[in-house]
N, C-alpha and C positions, 0 to 999 in steps of 0.2 A: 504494500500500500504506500502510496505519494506520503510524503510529509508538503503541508502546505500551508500558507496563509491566505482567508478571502476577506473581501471588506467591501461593504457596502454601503453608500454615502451619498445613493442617489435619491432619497427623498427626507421627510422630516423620520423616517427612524432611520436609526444605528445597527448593521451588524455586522459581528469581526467572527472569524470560524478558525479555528488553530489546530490542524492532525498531525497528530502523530503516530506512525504504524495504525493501530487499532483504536486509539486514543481520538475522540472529538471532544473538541471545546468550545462553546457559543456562546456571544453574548450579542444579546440584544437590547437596544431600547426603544423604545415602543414612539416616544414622541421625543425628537432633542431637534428640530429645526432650529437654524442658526448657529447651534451651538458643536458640528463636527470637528470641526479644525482645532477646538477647545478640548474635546474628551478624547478625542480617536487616539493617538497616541496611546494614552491610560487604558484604554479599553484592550489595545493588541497589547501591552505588556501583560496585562489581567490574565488574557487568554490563552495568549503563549505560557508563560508563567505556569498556569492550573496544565496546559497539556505535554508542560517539560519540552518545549518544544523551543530552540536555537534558531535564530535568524538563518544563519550558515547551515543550518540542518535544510531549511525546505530545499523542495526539488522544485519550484516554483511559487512565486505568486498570483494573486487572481483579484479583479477587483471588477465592477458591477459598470458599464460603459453608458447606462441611458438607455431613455432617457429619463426624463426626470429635471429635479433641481441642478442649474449650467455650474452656480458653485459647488452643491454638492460632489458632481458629478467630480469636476476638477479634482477634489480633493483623493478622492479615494482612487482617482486614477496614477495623481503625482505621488501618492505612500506608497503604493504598490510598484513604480518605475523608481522610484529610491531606492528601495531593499531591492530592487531586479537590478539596476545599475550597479549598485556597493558591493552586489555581492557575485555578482556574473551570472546568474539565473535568468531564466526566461518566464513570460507574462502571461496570465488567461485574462481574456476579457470576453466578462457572459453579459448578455442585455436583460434590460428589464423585463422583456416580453419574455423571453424565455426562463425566468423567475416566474412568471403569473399560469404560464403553459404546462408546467412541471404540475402543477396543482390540478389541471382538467383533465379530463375524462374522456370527454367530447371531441368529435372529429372534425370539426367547422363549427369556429368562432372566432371572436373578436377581444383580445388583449385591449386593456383600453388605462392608459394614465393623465391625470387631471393636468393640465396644461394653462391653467386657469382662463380666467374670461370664459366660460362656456365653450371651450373648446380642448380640446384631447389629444395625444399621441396615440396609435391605433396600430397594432399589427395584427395579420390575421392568420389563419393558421387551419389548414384545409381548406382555404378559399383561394389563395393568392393575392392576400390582400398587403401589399409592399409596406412597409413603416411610415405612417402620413400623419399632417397634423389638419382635424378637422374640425370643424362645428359641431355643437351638441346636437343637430339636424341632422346632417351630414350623417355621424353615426346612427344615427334611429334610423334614417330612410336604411339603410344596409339590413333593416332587420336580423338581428343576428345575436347567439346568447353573447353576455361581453361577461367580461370577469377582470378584476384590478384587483389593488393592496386597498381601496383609499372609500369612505363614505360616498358616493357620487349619485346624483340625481338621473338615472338612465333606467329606464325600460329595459328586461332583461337583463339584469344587472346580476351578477355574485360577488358579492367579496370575496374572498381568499386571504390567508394567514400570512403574510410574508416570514412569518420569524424562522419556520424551518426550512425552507426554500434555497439557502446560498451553498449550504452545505452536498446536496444530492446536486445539484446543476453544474458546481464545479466539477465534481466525482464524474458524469456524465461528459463532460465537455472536455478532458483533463489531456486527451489526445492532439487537442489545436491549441498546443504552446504557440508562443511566437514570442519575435526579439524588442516586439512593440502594441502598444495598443494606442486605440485613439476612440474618443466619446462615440457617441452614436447622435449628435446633434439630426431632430427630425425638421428644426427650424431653427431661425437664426433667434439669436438673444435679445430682449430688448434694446440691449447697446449698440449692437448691430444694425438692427431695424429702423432705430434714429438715425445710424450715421449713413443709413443707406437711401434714408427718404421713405422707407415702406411702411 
């Protein structure tokens, strides 16, 4: 079995996963928006720490690419290419759509995360429905069951648990290392958007 570190930073919860051989260790927090760049740190020593597990020991890192919150996102991308840089290992990056997939059942549906303003990031999965950023309309006319982490005002709607999600999608995906990863932007950032006139 991999030794590894995952992190995920792309919305208002927190989670780090630290293996070791047979060993898993997770921590979550449920609501810490704003506040990643402050705890994350303390949380992967926590987790390492309880799973005896060495920076130098993993056989890679993994961290959660989007989409989601654009700071979040940053951070847990730039922890994760620190300890890959420092220490010569190579990177996973799993998306958020494929955290909410792992939890369904279903053959054709609809991934769907709050992008606020009444509009969504959407991947689809038994449809061919590409990663898009749409209106709360937009996805209804699709009729299709959706399922996300987050409370959202949607017809056909599930929630799903994000908390034990980061650990089984690594495990699953752990064959596409690579020497880099990059967010998964579905649209540009508000800062963007002003300096582009959109």
């Amino acid at each position: 079995m991999s030794n590894f570190l995952g992190i995920d930073t792309s919305s208002r919860y927190l989670t780090v996963v630290a293996q070791k051989g047979e060993k898993v260790v997770l921590r979550h927090i449920p609501d810490c928006a704003m506040q990643h760049s402050v705890i994350l740190m303390d949380e992967i020593n926590l987790a390492m720490n309880e799973a005896g597990l060495k920076a130098e020991e993993c056989d890679f890192f993994a961290a959660v690419t989007g989409p989601g919150s654009f700071t979040g996102i940053r951070i847990g991308i730039a922890t994760a290419k620190g300890f890959a840089v420092a220490l010569g290992k190579p990177l996973l990056g799993v998306t958020s759509f494929e955290l909410l997939a792992y939890n369904v059942k279903s053959r054709n549906f609809l991934t769907v995360i709050d992008a606020a303003h009444s509009h969504y990031y959407v991947c689809g999965f038994g449809n061919g429905i590409a990663p898009s950023y749409m209106s709360g309309d937009a996805v209804k006319a699709l009729n299709l069951p959706l399922y996300g982490f987050e409370d959202l005002p949607l017809e056909n709607y599930t929630k799903v648990d994000v908390k034990n999600c980061l650990h089984p999608v690594i495990c699953l995906n752990e064959r596409n290392l690579s020497d880099n990863i990059e967010a998964l932007y579905v649209r540009k950032s508000q800062a963007e958007e002003a300096r582009s006139g959109n």
